[in-house]
C-alpha positions as CSV (number, residue, x, y, z in Angstrom):
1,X,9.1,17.2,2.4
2,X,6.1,16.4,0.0
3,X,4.3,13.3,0.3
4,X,3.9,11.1,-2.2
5,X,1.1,10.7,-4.6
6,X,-1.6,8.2,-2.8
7,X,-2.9,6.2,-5.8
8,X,-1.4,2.8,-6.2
9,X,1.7,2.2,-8.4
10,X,2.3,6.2,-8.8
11,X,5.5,7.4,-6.8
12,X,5.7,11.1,-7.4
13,X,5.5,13.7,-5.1
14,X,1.5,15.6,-4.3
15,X,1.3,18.9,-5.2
16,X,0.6,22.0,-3.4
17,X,-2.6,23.1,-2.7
18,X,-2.7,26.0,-0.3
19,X,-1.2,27.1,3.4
20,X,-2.5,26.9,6.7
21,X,-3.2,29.0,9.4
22,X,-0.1,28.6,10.6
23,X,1.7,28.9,7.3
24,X,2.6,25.5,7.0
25,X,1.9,23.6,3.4
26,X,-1.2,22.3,2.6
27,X,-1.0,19.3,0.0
28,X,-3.1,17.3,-2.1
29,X,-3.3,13.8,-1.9
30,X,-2.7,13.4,-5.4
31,X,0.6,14.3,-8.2
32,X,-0.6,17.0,-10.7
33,X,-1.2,14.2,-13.7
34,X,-3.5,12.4,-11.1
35,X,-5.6,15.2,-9.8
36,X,-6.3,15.8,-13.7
37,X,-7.0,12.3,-14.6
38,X,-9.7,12.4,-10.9
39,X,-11.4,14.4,-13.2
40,X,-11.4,13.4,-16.6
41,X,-8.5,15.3,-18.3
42,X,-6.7,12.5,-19.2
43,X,-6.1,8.9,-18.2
44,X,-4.0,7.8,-15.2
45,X,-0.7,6.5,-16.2
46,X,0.2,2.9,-17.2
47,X,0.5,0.7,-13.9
48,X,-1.7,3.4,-11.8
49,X,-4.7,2.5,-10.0
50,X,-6.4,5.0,-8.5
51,X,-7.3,5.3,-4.5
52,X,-10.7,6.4,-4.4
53,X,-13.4,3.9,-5.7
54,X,-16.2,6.1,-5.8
55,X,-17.9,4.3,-2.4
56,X,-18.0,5.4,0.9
57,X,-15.9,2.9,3.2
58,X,-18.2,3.4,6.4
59,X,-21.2,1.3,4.4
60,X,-20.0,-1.3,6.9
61,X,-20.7,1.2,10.1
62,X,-17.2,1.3,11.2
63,X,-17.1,4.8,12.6
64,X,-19.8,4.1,15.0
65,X,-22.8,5.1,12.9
66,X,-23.9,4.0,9.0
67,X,-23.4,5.2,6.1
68,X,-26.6,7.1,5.0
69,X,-26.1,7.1,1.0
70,X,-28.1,4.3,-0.8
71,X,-25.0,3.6,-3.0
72,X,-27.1,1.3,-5.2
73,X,-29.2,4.0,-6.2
74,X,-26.4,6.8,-6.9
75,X,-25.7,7.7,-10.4
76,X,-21.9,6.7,-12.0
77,X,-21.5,10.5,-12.2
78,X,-22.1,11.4,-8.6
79,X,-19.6,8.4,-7.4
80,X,-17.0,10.6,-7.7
81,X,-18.1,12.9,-4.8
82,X,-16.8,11.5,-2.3
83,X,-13.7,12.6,0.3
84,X,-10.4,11.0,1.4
85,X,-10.5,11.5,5.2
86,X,-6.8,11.7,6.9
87,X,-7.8,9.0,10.0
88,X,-5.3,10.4,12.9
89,X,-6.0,14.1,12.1
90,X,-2.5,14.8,9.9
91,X,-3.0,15.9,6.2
92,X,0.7,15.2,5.7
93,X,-0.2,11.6,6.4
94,X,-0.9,10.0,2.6
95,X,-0.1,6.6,4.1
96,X,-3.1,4.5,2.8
97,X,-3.6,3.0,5.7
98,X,-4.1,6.8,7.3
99,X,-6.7,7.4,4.7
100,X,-10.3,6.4,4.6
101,X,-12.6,6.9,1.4
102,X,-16.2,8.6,2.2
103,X,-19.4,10.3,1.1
104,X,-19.7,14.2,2.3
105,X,-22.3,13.2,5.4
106,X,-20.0,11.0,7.0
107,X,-16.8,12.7,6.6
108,X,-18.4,15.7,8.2
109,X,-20.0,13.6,11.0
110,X,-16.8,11.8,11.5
111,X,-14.7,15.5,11.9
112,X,-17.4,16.4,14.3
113,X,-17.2,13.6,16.2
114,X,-13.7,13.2,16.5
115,X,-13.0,16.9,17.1
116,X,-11.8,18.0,13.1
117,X,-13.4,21.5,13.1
118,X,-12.0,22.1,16.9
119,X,-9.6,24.8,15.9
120,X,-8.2,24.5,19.1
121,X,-6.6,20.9,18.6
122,X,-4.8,21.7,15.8
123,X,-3.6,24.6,15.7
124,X,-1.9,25.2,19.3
125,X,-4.2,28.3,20.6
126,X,-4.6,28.6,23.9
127,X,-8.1,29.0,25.4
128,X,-8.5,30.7,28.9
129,X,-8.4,28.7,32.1
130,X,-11.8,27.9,32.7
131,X,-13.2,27.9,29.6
132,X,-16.1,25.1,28.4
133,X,-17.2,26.3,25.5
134,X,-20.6,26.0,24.0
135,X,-23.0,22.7,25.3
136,X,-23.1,21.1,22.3
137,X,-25.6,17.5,20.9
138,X,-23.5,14.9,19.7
139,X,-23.4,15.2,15.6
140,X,-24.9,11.4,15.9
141,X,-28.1,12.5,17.8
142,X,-28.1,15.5,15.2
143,X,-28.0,13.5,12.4
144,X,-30.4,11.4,13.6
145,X,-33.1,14.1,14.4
146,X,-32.5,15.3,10.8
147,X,-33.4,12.4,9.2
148,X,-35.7,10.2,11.9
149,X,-33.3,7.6,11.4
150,X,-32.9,5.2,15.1
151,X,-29.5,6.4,17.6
């Protein structure tokens, strides 16, 4: 079953966008007409208001570290960069309240952190008994060596 298209007041179904690992469905967040009018083909429909503002939610810190980007400072045309992050993991989740608006840098420190890019959690493979894995820094402490900024 496709979810349905995440903007406000739009009810049709997302579209397609590629398959997983697993061969499961991959879907966007959006309907076809609003994944065009994201980027400027034409105008989101009467009554539609779209999901993503063009601000990174975690300006308030809530993912345990700040938001890097000096949104004052970006330009109108870069506010469209940034990512709609599924919150529990599921990209068949379009529930709003499963989805959080950010820049690039923190929706790639958030996967880190919360295990995203861990093949192993969502995709089912089986690692042998024993197995650690690399030591790895926390992505916060990396972050923070990358751009002096205080832990």
């Amino acid at each position: 079953m496709r979810p349905i298209c995440v903007n406000h007041g739009c009810e049709e179904e997302v579209t397609y966008s590629h398959k997983d690992t697993l061969g499961n469905p991959r879907w966007r967040i959006h309907c076809g007409h609003c994944q065009a009018a994201s980027w400027g083909k034409w105008p989101h429909r009467a009554g539609v208001t779209p999901y993503k503002t063009g601000k990174c939610t975690n300006v308030d810190g809530h993912l345990g570290f700040d938001c890097m980007v000096k949104w004052t400072k970006i330009p109108d045309w870069a506010k469209g960069m940034t990512e709609v992050d599924h919150i529990d993991g599921d990209y068949t989740n379009n529930h709003p309240s499963n989805l959080d608006e950010l820049c690039p840098l923190c929706h790639k420190l958030k996967g880190q952190q919360s295990g995203d890019f861990n093949k192993t959690k969502h995709h089912g493979i089986n690692l042998p008994v024993g197995y650690k894995g690399k030591k790895r820094t926390s992505a916060r402490s990396q972050f923070s060596a990358l751009f002096e900024v205080g832990t």
